[in-house]
PADRENMAR-525844 format. One line per field, with one value per residue (C-alpha): residue in three letters; x, y, z; residue number from 1. Coordinates in steps of 0.1 Angstrom, whole numbers, m for minus. Layout:
REM PADRENMAR-525844
residuo = c(ALA|...);
east = c(X|...);
north = c(Y|...);
up = c(Z|...);
num = c(NUM|...);
***
This chain:
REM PADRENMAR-525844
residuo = c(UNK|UNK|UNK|UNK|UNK|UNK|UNK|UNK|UNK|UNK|UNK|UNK|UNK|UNK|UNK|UNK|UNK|UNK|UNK|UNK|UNK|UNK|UNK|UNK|UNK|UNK|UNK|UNK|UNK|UNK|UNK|UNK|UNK|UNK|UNK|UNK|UNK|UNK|UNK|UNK|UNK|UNK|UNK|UNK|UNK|UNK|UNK|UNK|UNK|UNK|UNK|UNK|UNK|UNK|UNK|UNK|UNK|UNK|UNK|UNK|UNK|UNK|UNK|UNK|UNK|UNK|UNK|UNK|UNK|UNK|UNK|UNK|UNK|UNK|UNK|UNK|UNK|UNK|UNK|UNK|UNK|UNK|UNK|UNK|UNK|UNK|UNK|UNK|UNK|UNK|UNK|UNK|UNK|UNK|UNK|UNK|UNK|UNK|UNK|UNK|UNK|UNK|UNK|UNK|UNK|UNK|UNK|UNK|UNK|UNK|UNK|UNK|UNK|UNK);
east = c(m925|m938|m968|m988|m1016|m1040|m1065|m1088|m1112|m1148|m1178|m1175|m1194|m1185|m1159|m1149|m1118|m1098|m1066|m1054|m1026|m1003|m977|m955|m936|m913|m887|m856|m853|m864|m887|m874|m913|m941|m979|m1011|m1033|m1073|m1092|m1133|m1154|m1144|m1114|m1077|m1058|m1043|m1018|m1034|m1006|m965|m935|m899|m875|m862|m897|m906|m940|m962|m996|m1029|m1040|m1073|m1061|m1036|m1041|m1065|m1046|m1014|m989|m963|m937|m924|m893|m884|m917|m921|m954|m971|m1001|m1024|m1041|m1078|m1091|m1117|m1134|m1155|m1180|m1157|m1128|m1145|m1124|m1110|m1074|m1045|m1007|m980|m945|m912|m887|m871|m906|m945|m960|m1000|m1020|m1052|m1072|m1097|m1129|m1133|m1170|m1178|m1215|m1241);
north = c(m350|m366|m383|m395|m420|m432|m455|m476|m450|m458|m463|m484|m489|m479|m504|m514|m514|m495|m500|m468|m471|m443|m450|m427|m421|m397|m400|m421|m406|m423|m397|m387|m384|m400|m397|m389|m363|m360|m329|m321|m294|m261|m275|m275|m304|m322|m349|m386|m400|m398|m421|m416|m435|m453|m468|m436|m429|m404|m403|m381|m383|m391|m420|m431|m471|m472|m466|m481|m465|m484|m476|m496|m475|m502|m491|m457|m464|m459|m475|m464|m495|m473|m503|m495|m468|m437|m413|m387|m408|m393|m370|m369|m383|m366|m390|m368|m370|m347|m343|m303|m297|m313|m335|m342|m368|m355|m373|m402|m405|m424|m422|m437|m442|m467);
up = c(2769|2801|2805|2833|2820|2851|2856|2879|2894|2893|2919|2947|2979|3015|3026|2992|2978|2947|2933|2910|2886|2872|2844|2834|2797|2781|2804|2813|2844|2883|2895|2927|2938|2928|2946|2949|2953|2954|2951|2953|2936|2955|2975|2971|2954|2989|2988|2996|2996|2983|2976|2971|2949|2977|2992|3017|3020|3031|3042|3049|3080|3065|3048|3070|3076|3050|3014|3007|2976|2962|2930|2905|2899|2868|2852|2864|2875|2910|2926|2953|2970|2989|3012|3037|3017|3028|3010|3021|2997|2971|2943|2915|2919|2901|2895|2904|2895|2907|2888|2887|2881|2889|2864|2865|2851|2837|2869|2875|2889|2925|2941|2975|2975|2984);
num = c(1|2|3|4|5|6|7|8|9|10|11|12|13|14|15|16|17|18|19|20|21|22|23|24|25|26|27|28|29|30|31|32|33|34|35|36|37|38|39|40|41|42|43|44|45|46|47|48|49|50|51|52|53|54|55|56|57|58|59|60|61|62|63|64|65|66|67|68|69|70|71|72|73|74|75|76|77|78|79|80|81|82|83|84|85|86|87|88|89|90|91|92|93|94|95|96|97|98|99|100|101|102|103|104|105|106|107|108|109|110|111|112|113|114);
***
């Protein structure tokens, strides 16, 4: 059974700097896909950010130049590096993994706030 286990949310200020963590077990598979997605109280779940097996990424506009993803394909885990924070950064963050079908981690907490 796959698992997605996050972590590294938390409070930060505008202009600070995040690093979220996603590790995933129960398979011995490469996910062809692995990303992030970030979703606020009445809104859709929208993708932050997304990276292939091979090292393609995919951005938000909104994020573009700001967050950085990266996969350890040997560990099955991806990272999300948020530099440059907003207010408007904050969501709940959900790991996402492809494989025939979508995995979800159960989310973590990021609030922009001074």
């Amino acid at each position: 059974q796959v698992q997605l286990a996050e972590s590294g949310g938390g409070l930060v200020q505008p202009g600070g700097s995040l690093r979220l963590s996603c590790a995933a077990s129960g398979s011995i598979f490469v996910f062809p896909t692995m990303g992030w997605y970030r979703q606020t109280p009445g809104k859709q779940r929208e993708m932050a950010a997304v990276v292939t097996s091979g090292g393609s990424t995919k951005y938000a506009d909104s994020v573009n130049r700001r967050f950085t993803i990266a996969r350890d394909n040997g560990k099955n885990t991806v990272y999300l590096q948020m530099d440059s924070l907003k207010p408007e950064d904050t969501a709940v963050y959900y790991c996402n993994a492809m494989e025939g079908r979508a995995y979800w981690g159960q989310g973590t907490q990021v609030t922009v706030s001074s």
